[in-house]
Backbone as CSV, one residue per row, in Angstrom:
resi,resn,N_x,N_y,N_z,CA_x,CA_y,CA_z,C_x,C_y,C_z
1,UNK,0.836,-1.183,0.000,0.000,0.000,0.000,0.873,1.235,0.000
2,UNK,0.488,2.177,-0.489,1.067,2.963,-0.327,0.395,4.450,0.103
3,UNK,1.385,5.706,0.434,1.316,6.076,1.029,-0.207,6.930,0.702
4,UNK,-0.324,7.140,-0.771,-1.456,8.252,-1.224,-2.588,7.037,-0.978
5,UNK,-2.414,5.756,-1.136,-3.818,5.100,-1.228,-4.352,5.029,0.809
6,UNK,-2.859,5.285,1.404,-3.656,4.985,3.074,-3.809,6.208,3.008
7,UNK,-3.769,7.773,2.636,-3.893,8.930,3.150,-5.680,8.946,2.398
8,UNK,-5.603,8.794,1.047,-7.248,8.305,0.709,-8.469,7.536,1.340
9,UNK,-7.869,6.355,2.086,-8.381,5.256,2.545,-8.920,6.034,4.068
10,UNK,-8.251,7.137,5.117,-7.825,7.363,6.326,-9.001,8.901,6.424
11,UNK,-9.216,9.410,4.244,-9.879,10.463,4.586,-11.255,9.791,4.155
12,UNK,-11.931,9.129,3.379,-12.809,8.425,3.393,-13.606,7.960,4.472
13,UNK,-12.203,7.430,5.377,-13.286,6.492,7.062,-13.468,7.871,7.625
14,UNK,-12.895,9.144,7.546,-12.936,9.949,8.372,-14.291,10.621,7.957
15,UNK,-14.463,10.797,6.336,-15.813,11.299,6.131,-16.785,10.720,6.168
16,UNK,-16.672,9.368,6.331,-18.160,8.576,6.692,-18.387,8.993,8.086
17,UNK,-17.270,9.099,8.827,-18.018,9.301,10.166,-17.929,10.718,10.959
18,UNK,-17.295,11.379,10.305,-17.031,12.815,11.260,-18.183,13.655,9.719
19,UNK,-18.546,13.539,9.044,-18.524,14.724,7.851,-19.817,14.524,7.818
20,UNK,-21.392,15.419,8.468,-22.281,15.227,8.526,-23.111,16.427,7.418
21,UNK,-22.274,17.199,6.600,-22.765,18.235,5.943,-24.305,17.389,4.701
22,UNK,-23.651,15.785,3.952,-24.938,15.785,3.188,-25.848,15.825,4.126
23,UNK,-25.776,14.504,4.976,-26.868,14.146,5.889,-27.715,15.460,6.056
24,UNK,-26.810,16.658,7.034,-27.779,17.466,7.318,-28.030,18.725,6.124
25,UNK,-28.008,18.723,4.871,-28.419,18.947,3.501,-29.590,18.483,3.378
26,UNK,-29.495,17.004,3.380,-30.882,16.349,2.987,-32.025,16.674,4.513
27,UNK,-31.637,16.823,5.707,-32.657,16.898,6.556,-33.347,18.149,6.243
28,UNK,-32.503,19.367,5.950,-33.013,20.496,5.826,-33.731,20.291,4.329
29,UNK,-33.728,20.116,3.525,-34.522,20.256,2.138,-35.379,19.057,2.770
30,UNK,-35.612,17.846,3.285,-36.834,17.671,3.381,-37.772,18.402,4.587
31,UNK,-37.065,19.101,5.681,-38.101,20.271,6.248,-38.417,20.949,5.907
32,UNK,-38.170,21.478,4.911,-38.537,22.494,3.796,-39.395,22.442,3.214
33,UNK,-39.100,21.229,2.581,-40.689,20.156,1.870,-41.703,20.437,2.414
34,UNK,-41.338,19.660,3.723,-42.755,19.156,4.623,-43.476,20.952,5.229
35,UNK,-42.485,21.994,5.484,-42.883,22.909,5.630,-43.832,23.441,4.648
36,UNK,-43.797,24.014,3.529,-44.397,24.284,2.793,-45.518,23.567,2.435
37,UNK,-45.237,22.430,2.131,-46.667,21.362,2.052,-47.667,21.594,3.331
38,UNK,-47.401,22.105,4.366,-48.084,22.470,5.533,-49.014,23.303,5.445
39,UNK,-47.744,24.668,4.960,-48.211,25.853,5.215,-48.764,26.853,3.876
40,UNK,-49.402,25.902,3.248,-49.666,26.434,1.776,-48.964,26.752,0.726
41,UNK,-48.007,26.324,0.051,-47.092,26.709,-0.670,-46.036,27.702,0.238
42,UNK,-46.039,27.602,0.932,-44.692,28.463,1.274,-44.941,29.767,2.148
43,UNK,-46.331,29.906,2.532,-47.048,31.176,3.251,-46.723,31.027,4.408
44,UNK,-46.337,32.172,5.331,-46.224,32.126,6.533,-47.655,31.675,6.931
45,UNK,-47.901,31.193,8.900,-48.813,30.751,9.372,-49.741,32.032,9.183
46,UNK,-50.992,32.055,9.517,-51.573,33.337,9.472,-52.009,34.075,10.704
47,UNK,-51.593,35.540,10.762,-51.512,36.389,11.851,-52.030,37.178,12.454
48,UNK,-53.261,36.468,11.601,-54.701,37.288,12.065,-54.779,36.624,14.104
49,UNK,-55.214,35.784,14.098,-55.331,35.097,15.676,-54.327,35.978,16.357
50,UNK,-53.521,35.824,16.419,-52.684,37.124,17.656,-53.224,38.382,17.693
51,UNK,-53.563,39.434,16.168,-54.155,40.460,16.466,-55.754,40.732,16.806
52,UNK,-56.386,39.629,16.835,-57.650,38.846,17.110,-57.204,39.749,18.941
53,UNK,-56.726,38.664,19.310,-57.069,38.301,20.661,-55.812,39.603,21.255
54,UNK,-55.481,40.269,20.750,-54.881,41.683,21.286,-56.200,42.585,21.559
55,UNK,-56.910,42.596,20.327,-57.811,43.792,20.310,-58.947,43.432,21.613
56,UNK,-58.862,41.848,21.690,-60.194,41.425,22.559,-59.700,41.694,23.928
57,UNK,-58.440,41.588,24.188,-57.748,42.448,25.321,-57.713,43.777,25.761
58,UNK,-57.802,44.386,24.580,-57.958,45.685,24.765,-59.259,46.493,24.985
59,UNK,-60.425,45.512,24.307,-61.679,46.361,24.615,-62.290,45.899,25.853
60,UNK,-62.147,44.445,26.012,-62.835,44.030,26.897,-62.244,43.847,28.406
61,UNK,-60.977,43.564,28.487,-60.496,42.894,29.535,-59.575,43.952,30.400
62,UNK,-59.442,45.627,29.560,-58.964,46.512,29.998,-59.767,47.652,31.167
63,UNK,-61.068,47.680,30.249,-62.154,48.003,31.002,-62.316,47.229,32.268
64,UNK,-62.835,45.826,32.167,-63.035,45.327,33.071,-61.930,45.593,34.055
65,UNK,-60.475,45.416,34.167,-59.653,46.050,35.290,-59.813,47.034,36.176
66,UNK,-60.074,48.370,34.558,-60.615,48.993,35.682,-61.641,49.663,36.449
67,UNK,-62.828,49.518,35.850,-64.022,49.220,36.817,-63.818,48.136,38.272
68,UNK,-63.060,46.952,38.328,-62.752,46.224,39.310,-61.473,46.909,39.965
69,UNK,-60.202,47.807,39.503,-60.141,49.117,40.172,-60.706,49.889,41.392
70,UNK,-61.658,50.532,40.568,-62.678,51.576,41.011,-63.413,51.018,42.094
71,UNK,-63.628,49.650,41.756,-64.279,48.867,43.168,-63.696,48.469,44.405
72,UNK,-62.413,48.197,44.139,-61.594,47.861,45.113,-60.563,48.710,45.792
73,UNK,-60.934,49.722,45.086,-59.869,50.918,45.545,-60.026,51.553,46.991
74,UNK,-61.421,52.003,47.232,-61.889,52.820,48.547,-61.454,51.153,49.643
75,UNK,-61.988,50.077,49.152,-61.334,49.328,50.271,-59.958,48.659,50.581
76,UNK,-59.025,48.953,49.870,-57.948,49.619,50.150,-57.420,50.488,50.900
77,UNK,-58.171,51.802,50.688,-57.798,52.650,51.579,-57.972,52.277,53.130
78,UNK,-59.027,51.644,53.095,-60.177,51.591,54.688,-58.779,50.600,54.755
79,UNK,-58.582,49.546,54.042,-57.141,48.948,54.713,-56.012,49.172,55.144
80,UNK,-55.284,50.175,54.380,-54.224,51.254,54.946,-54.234,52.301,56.339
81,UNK,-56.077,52.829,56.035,-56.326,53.461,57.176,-55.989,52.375,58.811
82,UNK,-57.048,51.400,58.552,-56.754,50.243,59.716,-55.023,50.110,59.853
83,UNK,-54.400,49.448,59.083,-52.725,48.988,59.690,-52.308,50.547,59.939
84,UNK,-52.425,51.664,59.740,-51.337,52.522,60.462,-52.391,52.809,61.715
85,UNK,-53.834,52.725,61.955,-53.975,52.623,63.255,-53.480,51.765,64.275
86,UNK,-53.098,50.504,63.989,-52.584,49.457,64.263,-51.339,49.589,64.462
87,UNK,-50.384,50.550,63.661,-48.767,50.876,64.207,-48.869,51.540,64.964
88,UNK,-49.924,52.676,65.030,-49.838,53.569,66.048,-49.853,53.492,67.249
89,UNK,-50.993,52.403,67.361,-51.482,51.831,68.889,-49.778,50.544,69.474
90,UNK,-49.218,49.943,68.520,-48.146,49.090,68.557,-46.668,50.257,69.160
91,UNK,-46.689,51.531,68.829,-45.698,52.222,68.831,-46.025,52.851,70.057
92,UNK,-47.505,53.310,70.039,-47.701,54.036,71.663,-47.535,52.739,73.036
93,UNK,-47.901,51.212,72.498,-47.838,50.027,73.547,-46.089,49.696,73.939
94,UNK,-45.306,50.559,73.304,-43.685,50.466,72.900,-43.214,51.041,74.318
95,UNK,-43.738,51.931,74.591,-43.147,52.722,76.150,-43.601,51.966,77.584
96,UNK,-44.705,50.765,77.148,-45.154,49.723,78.193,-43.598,48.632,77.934
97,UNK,-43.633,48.393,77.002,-42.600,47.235,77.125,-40.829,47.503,77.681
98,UNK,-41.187,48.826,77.650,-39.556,49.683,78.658,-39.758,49.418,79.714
99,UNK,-40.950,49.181,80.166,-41.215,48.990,81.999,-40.809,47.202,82.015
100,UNK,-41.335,46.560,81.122,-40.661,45.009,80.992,-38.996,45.063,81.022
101,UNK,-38.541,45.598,79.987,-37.317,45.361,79.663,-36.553,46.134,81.170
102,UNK,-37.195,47.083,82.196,-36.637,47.402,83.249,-36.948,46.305,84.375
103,UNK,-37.854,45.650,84.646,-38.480,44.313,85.434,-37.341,43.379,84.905
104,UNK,-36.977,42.942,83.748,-36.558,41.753,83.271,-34.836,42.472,83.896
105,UNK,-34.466,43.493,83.689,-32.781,43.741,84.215,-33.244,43.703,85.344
106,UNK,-33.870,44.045,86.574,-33.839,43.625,87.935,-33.896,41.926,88.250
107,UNK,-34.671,41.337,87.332,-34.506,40.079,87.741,-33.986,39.599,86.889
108,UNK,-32.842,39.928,86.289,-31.542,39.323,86.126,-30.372,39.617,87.149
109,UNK,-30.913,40.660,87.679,-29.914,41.213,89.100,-29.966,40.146,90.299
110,UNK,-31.525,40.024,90.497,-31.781,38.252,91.305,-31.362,37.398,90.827
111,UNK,-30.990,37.180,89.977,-30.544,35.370,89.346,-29.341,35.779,89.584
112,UNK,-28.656,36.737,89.410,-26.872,36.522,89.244,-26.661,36.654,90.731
113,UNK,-27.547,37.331,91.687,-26.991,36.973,93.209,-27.250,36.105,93.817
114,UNK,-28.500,34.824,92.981,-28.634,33.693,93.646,-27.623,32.689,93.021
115,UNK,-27.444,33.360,91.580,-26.163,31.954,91.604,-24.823,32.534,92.064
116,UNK,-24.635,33.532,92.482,-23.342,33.865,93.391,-23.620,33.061,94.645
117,UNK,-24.465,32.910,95.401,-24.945,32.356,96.302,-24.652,31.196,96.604
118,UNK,-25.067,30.512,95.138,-25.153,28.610,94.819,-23.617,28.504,94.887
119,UNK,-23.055,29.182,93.980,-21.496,29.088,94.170,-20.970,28.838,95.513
120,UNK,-21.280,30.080,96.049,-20.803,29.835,97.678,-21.017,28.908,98.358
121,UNK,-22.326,28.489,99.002,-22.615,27.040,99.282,-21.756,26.205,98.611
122,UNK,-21.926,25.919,97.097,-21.050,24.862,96.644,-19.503,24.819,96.931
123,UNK,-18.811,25.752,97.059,-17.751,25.847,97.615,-17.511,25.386,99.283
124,UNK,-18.451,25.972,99.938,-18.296,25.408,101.817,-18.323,24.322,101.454
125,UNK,-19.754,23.490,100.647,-19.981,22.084,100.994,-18.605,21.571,100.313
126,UNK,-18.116,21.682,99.264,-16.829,21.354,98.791,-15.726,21.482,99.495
127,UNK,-15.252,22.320,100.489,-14.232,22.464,101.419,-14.803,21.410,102.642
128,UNK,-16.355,21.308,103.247,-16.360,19.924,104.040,-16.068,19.127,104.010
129,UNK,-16.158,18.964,102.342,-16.056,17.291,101.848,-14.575,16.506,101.987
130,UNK,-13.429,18.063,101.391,-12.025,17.841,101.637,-11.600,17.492,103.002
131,UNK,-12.373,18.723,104.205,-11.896,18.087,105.526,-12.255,17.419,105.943
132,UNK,-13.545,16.415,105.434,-13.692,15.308,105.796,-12.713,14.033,105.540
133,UNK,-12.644,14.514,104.089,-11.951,13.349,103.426,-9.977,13.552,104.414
134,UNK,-9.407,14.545,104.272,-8.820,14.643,105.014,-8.497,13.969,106.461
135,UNK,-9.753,13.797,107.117,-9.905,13.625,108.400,-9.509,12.151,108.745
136,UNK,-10.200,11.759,107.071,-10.514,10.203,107.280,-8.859,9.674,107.074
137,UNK,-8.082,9.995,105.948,-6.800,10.168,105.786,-6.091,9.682,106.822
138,UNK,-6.389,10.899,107.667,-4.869,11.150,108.757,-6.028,9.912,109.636
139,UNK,-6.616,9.804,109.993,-7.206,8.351,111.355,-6.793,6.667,110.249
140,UNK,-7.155,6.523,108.990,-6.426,5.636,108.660,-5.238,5.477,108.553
141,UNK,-4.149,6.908,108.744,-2.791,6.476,108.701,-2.267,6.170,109.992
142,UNK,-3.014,6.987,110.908,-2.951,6.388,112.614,-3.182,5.068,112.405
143,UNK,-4.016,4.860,112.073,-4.576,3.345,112.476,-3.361,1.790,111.654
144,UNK,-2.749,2.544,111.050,-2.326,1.797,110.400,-0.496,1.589,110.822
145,UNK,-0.669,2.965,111.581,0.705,3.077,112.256,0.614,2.540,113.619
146,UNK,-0.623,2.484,114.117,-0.827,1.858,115.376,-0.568,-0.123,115.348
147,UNK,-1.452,-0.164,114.165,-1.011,-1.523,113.542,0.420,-2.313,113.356
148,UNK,0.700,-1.414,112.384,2.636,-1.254,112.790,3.227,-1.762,113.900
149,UNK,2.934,-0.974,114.757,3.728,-1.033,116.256,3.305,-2.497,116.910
150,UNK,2.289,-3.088,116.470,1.750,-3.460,117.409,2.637,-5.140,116.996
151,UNK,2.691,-4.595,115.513,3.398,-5.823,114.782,4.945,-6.168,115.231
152,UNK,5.639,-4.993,115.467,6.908,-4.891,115.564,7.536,-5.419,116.974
């Protein structure tokens, strides 16, 4: 073999499988086909229906907004009126909850001197416990030195 028949042979396998230009040639001329056969010889779809249903938007469904507007508008207001009565009364109830937030720092002033308190206790009972344990200490080392002697 030689060299021009493998460089022939190498572009051949390459265009059967990498080189899709007929293939997609022929897909497009038969959508083309089938398009036109669709759409009447070749006529765009027709564009009446969109400006149809614009205009039916516009006479009918614009109005209607706003007449349903006009209806819903005053109760709106009566709704706006209500919530800023509602902040108002929330903002004037604001100078009650300073008397809380002054109650709640005093009795945080009680909790931190009862657990200063607990501390303390826990500390005595903790220093008993040592001179107990202590106590017991030094009488078992007597006892054990008494033992001693008694051995000797």
């Amino acid at each position: 073999m030689t060299d021009e028949s493998v460089f022939d042979h190498a572009t051949e396998v390459w265009s059967r499988l990498f080189d899709h230009r007929p293939f997609m040639r022929g897909e497009i001329k038969s959508f083309i086909h089938h398009f036109e056969l669709k759409h009447a010889g070749g006529q765009a779809p027709e564009l009446g229906t969109p400006l149809r249903q614009v205009r039916e938007i516009s006479d009918g469904l614009v109005d209607g907004c706003r007449d349903l507007l006009a209806q819903t508008l005053p109760t709106l207001l009566e709704d706006a009126d209500l919530v800023q009565s509602q902040c108002q009364t929330v903002l004037r109830d604001a100078g009650a909850s300073d008397l809380a937030k002054d109650r709640t720092a005093e009795l945080q002033i009680v909790r931190e001197q009862d657990w200063g308190q607990f501390l303390t206790e826990i500390e005595q009972l903790r220093a008993q416990v040592d001179q107990e344990f202590a106590r017991k200490e030094h009488d078992l080392h007597e006892h054990y030195r008494r033992a001693e002697r008694k051995l000797n």
